[in-house]
NUKELO-20471 format. One record per residue (C-alpha): z, y, x; residue number from 0. Coordinates in nm, 2 decimals. Layout:
N
> Z | Y | X | NUM
...
END
This chain:
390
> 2.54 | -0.98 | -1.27 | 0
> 2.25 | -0.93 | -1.01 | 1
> 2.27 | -1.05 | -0.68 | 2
> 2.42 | -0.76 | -0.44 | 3
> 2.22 | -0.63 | -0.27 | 4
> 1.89 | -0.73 | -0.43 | 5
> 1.56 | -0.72 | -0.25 | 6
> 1.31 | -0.47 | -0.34 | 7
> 0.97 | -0.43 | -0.21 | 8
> 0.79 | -0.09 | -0.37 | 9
> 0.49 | 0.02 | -0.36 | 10
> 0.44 | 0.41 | -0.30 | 11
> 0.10 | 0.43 | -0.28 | 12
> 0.08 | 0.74 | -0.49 | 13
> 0.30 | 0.94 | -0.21 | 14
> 0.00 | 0.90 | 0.03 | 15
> -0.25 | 1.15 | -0.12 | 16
> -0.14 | 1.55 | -0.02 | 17
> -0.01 | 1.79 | -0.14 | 18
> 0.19 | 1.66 | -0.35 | 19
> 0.15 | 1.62 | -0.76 | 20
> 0.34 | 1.62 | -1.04 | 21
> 0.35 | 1.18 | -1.01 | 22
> 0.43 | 1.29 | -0.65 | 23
> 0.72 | 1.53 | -0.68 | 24
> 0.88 | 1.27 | -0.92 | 25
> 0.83 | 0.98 | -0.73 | 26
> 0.96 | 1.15 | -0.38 | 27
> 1.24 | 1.28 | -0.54 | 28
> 1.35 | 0.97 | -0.74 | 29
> 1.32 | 0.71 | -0.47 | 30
> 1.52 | 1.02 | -0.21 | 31
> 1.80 | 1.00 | -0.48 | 32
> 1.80 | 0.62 | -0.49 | 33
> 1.84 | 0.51 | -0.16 | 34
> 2.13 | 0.82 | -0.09 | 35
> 2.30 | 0.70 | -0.41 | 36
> 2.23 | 0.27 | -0.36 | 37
> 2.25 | 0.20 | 0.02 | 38
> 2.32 | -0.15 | -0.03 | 39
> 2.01 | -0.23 | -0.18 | 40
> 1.77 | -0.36 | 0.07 | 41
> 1.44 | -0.20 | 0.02 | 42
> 1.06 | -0.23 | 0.20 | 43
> 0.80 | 0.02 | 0.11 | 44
> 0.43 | -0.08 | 0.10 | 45
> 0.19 | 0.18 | 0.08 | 46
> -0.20 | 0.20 | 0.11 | 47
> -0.45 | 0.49 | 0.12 | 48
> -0.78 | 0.56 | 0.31 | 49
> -0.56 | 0.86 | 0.49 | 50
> -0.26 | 0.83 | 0.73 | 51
> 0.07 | 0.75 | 0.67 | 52
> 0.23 | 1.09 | 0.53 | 53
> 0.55 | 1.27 | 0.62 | 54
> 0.71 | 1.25 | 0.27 | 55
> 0.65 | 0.82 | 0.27 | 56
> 0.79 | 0.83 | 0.66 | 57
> 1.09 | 0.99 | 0.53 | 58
> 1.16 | 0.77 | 0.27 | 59
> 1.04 | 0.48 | 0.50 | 60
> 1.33 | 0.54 | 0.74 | 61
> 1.58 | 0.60 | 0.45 | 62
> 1.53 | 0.25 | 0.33 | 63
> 1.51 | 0.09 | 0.65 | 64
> 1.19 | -0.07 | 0.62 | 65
> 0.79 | -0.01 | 0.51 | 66
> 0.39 | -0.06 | 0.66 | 67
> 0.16 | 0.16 | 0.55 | 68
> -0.24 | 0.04 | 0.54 | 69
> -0.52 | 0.27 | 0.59 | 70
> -0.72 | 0.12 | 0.32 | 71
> -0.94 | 0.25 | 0.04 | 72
> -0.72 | 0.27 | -0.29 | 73
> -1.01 | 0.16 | -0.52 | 74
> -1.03 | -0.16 | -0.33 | 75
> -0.66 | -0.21 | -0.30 | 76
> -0.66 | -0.20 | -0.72 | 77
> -0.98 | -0.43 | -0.72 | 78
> -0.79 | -0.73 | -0.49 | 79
> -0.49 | -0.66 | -0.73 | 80
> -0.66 | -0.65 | -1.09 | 81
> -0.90 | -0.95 | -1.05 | 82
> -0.81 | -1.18 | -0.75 | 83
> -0.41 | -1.09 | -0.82 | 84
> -0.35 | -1.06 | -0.43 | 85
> -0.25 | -1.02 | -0.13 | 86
> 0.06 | -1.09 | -0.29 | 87
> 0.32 | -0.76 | -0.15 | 88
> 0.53 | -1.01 | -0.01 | 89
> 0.28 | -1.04 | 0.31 | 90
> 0.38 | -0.69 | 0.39 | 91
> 0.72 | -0.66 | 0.30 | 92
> 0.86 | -1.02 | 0.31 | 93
> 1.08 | -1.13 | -0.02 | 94
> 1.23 | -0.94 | -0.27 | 95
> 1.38 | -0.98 | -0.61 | 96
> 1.19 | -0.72 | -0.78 | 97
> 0.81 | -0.57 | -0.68 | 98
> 0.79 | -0.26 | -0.83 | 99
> 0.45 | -0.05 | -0.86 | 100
> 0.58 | 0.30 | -0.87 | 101
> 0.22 | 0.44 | -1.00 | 102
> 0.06 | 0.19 | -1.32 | 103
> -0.05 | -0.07 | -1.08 | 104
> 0.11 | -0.40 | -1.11 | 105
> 0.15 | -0.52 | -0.70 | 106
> 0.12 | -0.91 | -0.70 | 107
> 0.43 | -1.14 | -0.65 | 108
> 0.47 | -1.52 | -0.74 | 109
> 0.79 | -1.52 | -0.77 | 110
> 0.97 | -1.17 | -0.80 | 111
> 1.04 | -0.96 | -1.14 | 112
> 0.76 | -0.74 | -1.12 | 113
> 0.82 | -0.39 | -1.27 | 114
> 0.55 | -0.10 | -1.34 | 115
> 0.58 | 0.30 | -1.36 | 116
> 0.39 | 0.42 | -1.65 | 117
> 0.35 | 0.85 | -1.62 | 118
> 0.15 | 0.92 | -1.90 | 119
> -0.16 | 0.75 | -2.11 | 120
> -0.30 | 1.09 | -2.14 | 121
> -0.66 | 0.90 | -2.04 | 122
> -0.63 | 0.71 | -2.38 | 123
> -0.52 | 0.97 | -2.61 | 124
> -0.68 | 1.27 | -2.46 | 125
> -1.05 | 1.17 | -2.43 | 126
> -1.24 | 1.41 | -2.18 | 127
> -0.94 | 1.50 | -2.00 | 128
> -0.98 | 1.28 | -1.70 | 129
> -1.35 | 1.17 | -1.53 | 130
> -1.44 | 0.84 | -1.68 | 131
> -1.47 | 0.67 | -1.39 | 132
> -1.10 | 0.74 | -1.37 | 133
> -1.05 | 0.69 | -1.71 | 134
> -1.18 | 0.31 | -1.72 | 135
> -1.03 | 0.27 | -1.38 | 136
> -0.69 | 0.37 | -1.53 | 137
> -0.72 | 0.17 | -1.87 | 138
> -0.81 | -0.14 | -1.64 | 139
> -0.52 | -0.08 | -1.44 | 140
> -0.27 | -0.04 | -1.73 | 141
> -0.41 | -0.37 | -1.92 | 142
> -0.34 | -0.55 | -1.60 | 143
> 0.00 | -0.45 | -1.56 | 144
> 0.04 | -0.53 | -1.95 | 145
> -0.05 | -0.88 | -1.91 | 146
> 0.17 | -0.96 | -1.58 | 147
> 0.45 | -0.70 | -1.58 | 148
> 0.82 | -0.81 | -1.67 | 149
> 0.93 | -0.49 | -1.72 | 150
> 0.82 | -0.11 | -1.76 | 151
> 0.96 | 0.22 | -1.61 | 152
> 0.86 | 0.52 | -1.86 | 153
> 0.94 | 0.90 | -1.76 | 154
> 1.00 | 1.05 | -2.13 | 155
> 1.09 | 0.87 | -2.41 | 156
> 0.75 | 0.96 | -2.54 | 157
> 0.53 | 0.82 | -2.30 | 158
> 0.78 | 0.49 | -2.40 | 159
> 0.63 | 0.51 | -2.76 | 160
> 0.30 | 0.55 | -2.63 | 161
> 0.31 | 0.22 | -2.41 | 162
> 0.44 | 0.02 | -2.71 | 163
> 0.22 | 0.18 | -2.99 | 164
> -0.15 | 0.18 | -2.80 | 165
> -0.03 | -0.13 | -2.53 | 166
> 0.21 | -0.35 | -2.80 | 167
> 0.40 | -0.38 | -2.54 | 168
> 0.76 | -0.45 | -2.67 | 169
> 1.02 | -0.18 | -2.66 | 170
> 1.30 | -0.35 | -2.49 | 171
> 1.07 | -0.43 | -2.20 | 172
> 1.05 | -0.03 | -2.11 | 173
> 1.32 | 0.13 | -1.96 | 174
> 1.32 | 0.53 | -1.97 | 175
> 1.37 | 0.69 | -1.61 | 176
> 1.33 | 1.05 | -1.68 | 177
> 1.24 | 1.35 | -1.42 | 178
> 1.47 | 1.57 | -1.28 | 179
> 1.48 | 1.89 | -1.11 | 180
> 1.70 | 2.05 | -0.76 | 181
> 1.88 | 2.31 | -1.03 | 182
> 2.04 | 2.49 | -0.71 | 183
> 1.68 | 2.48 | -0.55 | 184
> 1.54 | 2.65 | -0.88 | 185
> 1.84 | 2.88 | -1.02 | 186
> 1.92 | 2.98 | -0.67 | 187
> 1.78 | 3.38 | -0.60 | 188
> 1.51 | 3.34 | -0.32 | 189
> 1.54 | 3.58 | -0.05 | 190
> 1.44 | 3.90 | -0.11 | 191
> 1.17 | 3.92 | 0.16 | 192
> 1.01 | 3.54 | 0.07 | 193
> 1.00 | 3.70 | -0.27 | 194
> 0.82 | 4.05 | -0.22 | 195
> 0.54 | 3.90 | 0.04 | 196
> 0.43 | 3.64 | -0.25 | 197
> 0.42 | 3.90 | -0.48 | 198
> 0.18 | 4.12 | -0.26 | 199
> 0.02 | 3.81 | -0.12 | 200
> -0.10 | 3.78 | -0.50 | 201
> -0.11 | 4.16 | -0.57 | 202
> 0.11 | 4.15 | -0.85 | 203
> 0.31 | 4.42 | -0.72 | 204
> 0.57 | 4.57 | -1.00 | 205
> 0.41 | 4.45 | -1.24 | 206
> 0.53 | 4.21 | -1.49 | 207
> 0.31 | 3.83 | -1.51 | 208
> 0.38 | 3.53 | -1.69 | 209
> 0.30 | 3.20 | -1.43 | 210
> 0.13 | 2.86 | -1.53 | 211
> 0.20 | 2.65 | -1.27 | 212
> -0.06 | 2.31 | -1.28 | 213
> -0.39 | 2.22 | -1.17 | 214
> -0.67 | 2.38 | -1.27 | 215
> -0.81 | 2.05 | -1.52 | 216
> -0.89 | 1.98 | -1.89 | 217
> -0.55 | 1.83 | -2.00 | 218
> -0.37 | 2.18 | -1.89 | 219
> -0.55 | 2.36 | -2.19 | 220
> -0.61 | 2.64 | -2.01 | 221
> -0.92 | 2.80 | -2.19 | 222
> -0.72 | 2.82 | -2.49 | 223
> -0.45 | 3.01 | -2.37 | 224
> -0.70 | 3.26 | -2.19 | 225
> -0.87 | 3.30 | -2.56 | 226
> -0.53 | 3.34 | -2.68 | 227
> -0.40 | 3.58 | -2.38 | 228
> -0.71 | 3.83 | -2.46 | 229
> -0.63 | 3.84 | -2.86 | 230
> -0.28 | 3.95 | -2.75 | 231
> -0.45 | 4.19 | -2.50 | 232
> -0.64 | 4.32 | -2.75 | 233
> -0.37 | 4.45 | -2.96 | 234
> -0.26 | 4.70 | -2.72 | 235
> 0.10 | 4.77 | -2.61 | 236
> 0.22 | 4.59 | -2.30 | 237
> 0.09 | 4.25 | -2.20 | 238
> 0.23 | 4.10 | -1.85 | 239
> -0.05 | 4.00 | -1.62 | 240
> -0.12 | 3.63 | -1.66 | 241
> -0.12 | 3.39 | -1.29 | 242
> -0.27 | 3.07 | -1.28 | 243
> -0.09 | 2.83 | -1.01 | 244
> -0.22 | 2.60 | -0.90 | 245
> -0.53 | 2.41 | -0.73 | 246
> -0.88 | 2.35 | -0.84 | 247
> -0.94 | 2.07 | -1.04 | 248
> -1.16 | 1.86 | -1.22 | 249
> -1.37 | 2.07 | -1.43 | 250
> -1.19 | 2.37 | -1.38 | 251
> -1.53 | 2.61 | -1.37 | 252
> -1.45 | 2.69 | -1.79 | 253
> -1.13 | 2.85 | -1.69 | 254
> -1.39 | 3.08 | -1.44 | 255
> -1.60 | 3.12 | -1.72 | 256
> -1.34 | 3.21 | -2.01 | 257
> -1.19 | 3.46 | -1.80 | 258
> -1.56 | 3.63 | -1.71 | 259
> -1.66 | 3.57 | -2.10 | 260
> -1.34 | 3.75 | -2.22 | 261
> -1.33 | 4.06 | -2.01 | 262
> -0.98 | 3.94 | -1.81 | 263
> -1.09 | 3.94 | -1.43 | 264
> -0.86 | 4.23 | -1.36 | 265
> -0.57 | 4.09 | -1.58 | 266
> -0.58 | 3.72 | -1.45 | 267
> -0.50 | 3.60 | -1.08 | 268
> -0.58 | 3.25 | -1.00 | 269
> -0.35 | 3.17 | -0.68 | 270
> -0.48 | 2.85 | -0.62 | 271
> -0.24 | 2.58 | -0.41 | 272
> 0.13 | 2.76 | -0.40 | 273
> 0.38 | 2.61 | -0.10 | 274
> 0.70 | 2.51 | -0.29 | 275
> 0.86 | 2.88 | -0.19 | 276
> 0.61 | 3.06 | -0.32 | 277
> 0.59 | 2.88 | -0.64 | 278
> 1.01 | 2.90 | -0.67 | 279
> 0.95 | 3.26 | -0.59 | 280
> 0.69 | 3.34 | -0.82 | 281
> 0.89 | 3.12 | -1.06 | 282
> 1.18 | 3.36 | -1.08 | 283
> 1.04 | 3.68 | -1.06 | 284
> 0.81 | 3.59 | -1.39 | 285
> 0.84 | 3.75 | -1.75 | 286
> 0.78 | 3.39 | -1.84 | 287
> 0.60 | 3.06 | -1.84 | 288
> 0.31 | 2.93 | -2.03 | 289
> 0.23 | 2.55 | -2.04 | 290
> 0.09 | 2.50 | -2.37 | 291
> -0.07 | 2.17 | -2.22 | 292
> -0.24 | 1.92 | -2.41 | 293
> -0.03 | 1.63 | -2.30 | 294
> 0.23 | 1.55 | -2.01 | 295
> 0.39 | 1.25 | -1.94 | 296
> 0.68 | 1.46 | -1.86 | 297
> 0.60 | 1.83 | -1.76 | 298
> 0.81 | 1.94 | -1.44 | 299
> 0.69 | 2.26 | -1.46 | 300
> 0.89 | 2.33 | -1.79 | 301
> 1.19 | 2.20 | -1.63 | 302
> 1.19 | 2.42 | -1.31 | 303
> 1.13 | 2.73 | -1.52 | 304
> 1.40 | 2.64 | -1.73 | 305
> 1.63 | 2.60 | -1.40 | 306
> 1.52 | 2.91 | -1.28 | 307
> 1.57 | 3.09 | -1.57 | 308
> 1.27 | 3.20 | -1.70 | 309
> 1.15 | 3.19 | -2.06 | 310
> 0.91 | 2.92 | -2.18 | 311
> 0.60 | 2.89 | -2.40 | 312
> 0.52 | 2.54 | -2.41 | 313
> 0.34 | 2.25 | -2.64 | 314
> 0.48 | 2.11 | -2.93 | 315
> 0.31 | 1.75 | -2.83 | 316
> 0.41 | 1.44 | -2.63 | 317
> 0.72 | 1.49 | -2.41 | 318
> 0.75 | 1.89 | -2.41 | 319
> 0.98 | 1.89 | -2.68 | 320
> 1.20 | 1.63 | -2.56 | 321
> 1.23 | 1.85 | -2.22 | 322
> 1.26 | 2.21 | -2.35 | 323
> 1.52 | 2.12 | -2.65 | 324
> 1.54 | 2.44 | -2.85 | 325
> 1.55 | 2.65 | -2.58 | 326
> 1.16 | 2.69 | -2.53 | 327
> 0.90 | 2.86 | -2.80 | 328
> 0.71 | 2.55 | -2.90 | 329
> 0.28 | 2.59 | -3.04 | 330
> 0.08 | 2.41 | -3.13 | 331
> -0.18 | 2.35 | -2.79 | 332
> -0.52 | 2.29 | -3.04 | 333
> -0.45 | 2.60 | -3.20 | 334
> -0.51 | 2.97 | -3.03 | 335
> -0.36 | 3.14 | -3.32 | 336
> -0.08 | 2.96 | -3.26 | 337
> -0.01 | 3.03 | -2.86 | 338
> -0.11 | 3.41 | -2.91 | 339
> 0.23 | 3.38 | -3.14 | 340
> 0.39 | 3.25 | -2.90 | 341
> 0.31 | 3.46 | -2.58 | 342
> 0.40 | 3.76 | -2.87 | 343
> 0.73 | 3.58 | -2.85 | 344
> 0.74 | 3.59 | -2.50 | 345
> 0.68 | 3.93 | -2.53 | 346
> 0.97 | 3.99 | -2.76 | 347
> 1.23 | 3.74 | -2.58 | 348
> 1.16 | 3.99 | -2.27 | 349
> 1.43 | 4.28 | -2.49 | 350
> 1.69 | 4.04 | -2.41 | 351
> 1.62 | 3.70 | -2.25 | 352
> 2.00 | 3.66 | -2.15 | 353
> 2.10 | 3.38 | -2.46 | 354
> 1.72 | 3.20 | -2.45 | 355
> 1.74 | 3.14 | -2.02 | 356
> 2.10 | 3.08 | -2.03 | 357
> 2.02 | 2.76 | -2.31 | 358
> 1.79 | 2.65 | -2.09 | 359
> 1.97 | 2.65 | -1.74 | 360
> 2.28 | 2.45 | -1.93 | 361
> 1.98 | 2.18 | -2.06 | 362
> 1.83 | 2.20 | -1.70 | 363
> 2.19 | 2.10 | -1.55 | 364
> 2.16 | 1.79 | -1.73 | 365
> 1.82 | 1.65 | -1.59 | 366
> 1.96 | 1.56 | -1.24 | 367
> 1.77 | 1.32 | -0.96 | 368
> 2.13 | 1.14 | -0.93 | 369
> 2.10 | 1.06 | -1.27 | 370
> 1.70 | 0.96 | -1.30 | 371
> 1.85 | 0.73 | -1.00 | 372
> 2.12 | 0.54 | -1.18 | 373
> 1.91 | 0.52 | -1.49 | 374
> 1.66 | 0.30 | -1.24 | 375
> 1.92 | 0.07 | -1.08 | 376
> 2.06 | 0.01 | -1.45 | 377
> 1.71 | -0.11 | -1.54 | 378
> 1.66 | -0.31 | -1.17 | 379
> 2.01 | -0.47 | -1.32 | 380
> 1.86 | -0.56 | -1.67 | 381
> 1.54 | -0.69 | -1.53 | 382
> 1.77 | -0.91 | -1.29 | 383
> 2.01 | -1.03 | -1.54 | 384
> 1.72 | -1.04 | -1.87 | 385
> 1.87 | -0.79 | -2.05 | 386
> 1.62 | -0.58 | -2.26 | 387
> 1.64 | -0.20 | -2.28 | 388
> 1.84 | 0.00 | -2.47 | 389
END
């Protein structure tokens, strides 16, 4: 058995840049759920970023008793790590058992375990999705951590079969820490005046919407599902409004254009940046969700719908189906055909979406930050004792 209470030393680099994003959300959450759940594990957190130290990294900062935060450009952070292999973390957070880089980059130790986070390898199977300077920055980043890392933290079970098949990276070296969601925070009715002043702050009034909640980028698919959302349109009958969450991206001027091209300015609002209780608000009050995204390491979004109890369109691709179950209509993201049946379906769950939401709020109950948390400090245990992963 592992020494009790190991030393960690994390790095949370990836907490620094705001608001929040999806790696963010998971990353605050998870490491908030570990140190309630482990308080005799002696933790430091290291974190670096051009900006100030953030609120979200204070907090956790002070719930595991120790950290230092560097105002220091992230690109020349990665640069000392990937080719000069230092500092070594220990400088800033003094000895540990385990380093573990909580965002693909591998923090330099001489003598700890050295675990990495792996979110997603959308940047090598999605070409186009992601700038290529990010792109080679990121492929540099993960090859580095291949070489040197003793271990592997993967959110889905898919991104786990990505790291093996395009990294060879052997499969009982990556442990799976899945997301979770706040099902209370979610399936909980917002108050009734939060809820009507985001609904006129959008203009959606009475009227019924489906919600994508995501940045405006590439990888979301978003141009497709406008194609497909104006072929349902064009049918006739009743169509819900369609809301686009979320803030400006890269490349996000051909979602502008789609929309102008296919006649939907007055059928599409684009909310940009939504505080979290406007996005739970908006969440709730939605006909349904539509994330027919090209790949996600995880997809959060689906899982918050699901807690709140709102039907799901989603991709049949990468880790979506290992979130939604059955209890989501699943398309295929390449093909417009194919969500336009799909958001039909949405449109024929909404007769009776009682059986479909309830499926998917007893599936949401199971994804739990206490449990994301123990599946961690079994795989801190395994790395500490050599024991592979199931």
């Amino acid at each position: 058995m592992p020494q009790s209470p190991y030393r960690l030393a994390l790095d949370l680099s990836c907490l620094a840049p705001q608001p929040l994003s999806g790696v963010g959300y998971y990353t605050h959450h998870l490491f908030e759920a570990f140190f309630r759940t482990h308080p005799d594990v002696a933790a430091a957190i290291f974190s670096s970023a051009a900006q100030a130290c953030p609120a979200v990294l204070r907090d956790l900062r002070r719930a595991s008793g120790r950290g230092v935060h560097l105002r220091f450009p992230t690109r020349a952070r990665l640069a000392l790590w990937t080719r000069l292999n230092g500092p070594a973390i220990h400088w800033f957070t003094g000895p540990a058992d385990i380093v573990h880089g909580c965002f693909h980059a591998l923090p330099p130790s001489r003598r700890a375990k050295r675990i990495v986070t792996v979110f997603d390898l959308s940047a090598q199977r999605r070409e186009g999705t992601h700038r290529p300077e990010d792109s080679r920055l990121d492929r540099q980043v993960l090859a580095h951590a291949v070489r040197g890392a003793d271990a592997f933290i993967a959110i889905s079970a898919s991104c786990k079969a990505d790291l093996v098949e395009l990294y060879g990276v052997p499969p009982e070296r990556v442990f799976i820490v899945h997301g979770g969601v706040d099902y209370s925070l979610f399936a909980t009715p917002v108050d009734a005046d939060v809820r009507d002043a985001a609904l006129r702050k959008f203009d959606l009034g009475g009227a019924p919407y489906w919600i994508h909640l995501g940045t405006l980028e590439p990888r979301k698919n978003l141009p497709r599902l406008l194609e497909a959302y104006a072929a349902v349109r064009a049918e006739g009958g009743s169509v819900p409004l369609l809301v686009l969450a979320g803030k400006a991206g890269w490349m996000y001027e051909p979602v502008h254009a789609a929309i102008e091209r296919l006649g939907l300015r007055t059928h599409v609002r684009i909310t940009g940046y939504l505080e979290r209780s406007e996005a739970i608000a908006l969440l709730q009050a939605a006909a349904g969700c539509v994330y027919p995204s090209l790949y996600e390491g995880f997809g959060l979004p689906v899982l918050e719908a699901m807690a709140a109890g709102t039907p799901v369109l989603t991709s049949n691709v990468s880790s979506l189906p290992e979130v939604a179950g059955d209890t989501a209509l699943l398309v295929d993201p390449e093909s417009v055909d194919g969500i336009a049946e799909g958001l039909r379906g949405l449109i024929a769950i909404a007769q009776a979406p009682g059986p479909v939401c309830e499926r998917a709020r007893d599936r949401a109950r199971t994804f739990t930050w206490e449990s994301s948390a123990q599946a961690l400090a079994a795989a801190y245990e395994a790395v500490l004792t050599g024991a592979g992963a199931p």
